[in-house]
C-alpha positions as CSV (number, residue, x, y, z in Angstrom):
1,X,130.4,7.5,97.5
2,X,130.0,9.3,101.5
3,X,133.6,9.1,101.4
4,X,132.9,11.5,98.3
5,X,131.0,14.2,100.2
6,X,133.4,14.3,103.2
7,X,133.8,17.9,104.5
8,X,137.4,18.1,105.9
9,X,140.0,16.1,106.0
10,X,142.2,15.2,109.2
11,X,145.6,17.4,109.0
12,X,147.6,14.3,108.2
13,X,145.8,13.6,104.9
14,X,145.9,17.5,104.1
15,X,149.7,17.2,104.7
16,X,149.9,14.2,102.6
17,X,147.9,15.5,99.9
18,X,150.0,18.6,99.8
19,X,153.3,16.4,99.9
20,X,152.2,14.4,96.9
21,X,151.2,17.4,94.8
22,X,154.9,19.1,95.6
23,X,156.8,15.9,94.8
24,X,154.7,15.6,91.3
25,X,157.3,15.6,88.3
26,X,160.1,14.0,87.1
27,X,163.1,13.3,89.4
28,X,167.0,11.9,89.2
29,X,167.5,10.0,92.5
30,X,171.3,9.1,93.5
31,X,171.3,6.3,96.3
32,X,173.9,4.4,98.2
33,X,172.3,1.2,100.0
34,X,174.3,-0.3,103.4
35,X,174.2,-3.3,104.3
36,X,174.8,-4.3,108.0
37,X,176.7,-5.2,109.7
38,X,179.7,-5.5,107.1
39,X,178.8,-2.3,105.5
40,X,178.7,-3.7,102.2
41,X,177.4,-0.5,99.7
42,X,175.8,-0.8,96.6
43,X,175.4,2.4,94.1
44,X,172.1,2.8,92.5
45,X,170.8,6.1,89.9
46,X,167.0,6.2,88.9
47,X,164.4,8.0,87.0
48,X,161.2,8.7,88.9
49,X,158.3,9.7,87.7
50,X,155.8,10.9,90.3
51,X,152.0,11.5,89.3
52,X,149.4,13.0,92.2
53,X,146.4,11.4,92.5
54,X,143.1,12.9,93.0
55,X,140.3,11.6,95.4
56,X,137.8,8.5,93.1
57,X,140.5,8.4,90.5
58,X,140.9,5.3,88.7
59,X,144.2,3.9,89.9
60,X,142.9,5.0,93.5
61,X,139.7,3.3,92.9
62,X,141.5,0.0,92.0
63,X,144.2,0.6,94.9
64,X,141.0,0.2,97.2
65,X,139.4,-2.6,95.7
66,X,142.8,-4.4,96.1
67,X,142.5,-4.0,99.7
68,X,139.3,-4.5,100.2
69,X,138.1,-1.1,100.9
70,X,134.2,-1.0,101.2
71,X,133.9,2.2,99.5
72,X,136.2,2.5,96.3
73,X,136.4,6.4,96.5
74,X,137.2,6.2,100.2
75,X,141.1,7.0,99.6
76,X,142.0,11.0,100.1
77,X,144.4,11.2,97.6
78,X,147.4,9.3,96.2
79,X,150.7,9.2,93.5
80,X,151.4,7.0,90.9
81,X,155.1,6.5,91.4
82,X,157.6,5.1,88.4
83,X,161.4,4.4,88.2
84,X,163.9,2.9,86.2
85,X,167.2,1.8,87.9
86,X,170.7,1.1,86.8
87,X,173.8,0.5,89.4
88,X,175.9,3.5,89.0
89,X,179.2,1.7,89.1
90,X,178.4,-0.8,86.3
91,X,175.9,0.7,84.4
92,X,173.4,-2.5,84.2
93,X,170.1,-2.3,84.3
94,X,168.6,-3.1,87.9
95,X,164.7,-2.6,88.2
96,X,161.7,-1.0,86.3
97,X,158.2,-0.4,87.3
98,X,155.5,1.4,89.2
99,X,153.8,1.2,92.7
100,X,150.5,2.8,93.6
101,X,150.1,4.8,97.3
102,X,146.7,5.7,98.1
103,X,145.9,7.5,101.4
104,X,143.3,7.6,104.6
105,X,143.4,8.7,107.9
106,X,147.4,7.9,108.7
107,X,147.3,5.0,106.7
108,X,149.1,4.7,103.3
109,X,147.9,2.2,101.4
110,X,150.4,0.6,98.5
111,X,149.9,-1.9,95.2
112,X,153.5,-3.1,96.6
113,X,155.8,-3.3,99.3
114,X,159.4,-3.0,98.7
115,X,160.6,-6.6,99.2
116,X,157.1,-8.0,97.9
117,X,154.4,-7.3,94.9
118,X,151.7,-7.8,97.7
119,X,149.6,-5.2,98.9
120,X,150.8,-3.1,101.9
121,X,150.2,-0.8,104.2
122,X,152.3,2.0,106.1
123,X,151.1,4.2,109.2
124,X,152.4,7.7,108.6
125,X,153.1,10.7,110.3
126,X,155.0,14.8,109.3
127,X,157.3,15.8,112.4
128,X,156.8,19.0,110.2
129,X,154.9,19.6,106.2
130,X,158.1,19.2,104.2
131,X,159.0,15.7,106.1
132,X,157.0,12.6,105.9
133,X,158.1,9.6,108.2
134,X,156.6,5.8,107.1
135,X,156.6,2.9,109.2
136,X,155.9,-0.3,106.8
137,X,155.6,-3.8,108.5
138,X,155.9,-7.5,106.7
139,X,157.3,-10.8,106.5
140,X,159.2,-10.4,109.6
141,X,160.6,-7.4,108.3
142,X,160.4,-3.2,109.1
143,X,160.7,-0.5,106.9
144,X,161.2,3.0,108.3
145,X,161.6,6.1,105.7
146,X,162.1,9.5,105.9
147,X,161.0,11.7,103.0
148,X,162.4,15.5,102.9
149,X,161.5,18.4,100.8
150,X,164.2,20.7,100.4
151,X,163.2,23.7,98.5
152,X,161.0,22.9,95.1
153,X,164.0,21.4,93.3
154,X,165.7,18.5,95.5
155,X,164.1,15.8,98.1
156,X,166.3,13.2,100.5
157,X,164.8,10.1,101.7
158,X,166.4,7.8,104.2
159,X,165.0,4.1,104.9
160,X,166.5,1.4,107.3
161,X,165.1,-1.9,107.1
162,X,165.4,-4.0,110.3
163,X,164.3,-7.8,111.4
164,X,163.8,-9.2,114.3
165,X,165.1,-6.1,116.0
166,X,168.5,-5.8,114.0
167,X,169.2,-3.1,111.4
168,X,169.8,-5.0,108.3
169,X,170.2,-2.0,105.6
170,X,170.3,1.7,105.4
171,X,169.0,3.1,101.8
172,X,169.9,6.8,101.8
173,X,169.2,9.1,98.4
174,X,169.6,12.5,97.2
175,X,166.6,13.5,94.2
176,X,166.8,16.4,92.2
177,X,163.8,17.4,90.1
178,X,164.4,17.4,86.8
């Protein structure tokens, strides 16, 4: 429990925490995936739900445990995020679930990756508060996202996922809180 009785916390976990708690509600996201090089789209609309997570917290506790964290309250803070999807064009039902992110120092630590249901980790960083940048690495394969607060009320996220040193897809999205 030391991780417990910490006194500060590094700027990027204060960042992170405060990012988290502004993102907390319910939000329509609107997304248009690329694929590369023949620009292939694909038109995607999703419910998120986006719960912050306080420091020893159960799901943050279990987060830990799942990778192998000595101390189970060691993670700052975290979010519970949960979507349903459906492609905009036809209507059908795409994905539903939930992920767990959990963070310490400049790591994020996640349940799940995007292409994978194992356990994952992302390095972070804020070029400025409102703007968190995530660098994910696995199976061959590199996720880079941009996260943006715009005002209380809308969010834009941008990933591009390369391998081997090729851009293979561009995810971009507009969210609106609702």
């Amino acid at each position: 429990m030391t991780s417990l009785l910490r006194i500060s916390q590094t700027t990027e976990e204060s960042l992170i925490a405060a990012f988290f708690r502004e993102s907390e509600g319910k939000w329509r996201s609107e997304r248009r995936y690329y694929t590369l090089p023949d620009g292939e789209t694909k038109e995607m609309v999703s419910i998120i739900a986006i719960e912050f997570l306080e420091t020893g917290s159960e799901e943050l506790r279990q987060l830990a445990q799942l990778h192998g964290l000595s101390d189970e309250a060691c993670l700052n803070c975290g979010a519970k995020v949960s979507w349903e999807s459906k492609d905009s064009v036809t209507e059908r039902k795409e994905s539903k679930g939930s992920t767990l992110f959990g963070a310490l120092g400049t790591t994020l630590y996640r349940d799940r990756g995007f292409a994978t249901s194992k356990p994952v980790t992302a390095e972070y960083y804020f070029p400025n508060p409102k703007t968190l940048c995530l660098r994910t690495e696995y199976n061959g394969s590199v996720f880079e996202e941009e996260l943006k607060l715009i005002g209380q009320n809308y969010r834009t996220r941008q990933t591009i996922i390369s391998r081997a040193g090729e851009q293979l897809m561009i995810g971009q999205y507009l969210e609106k809180r609702i």
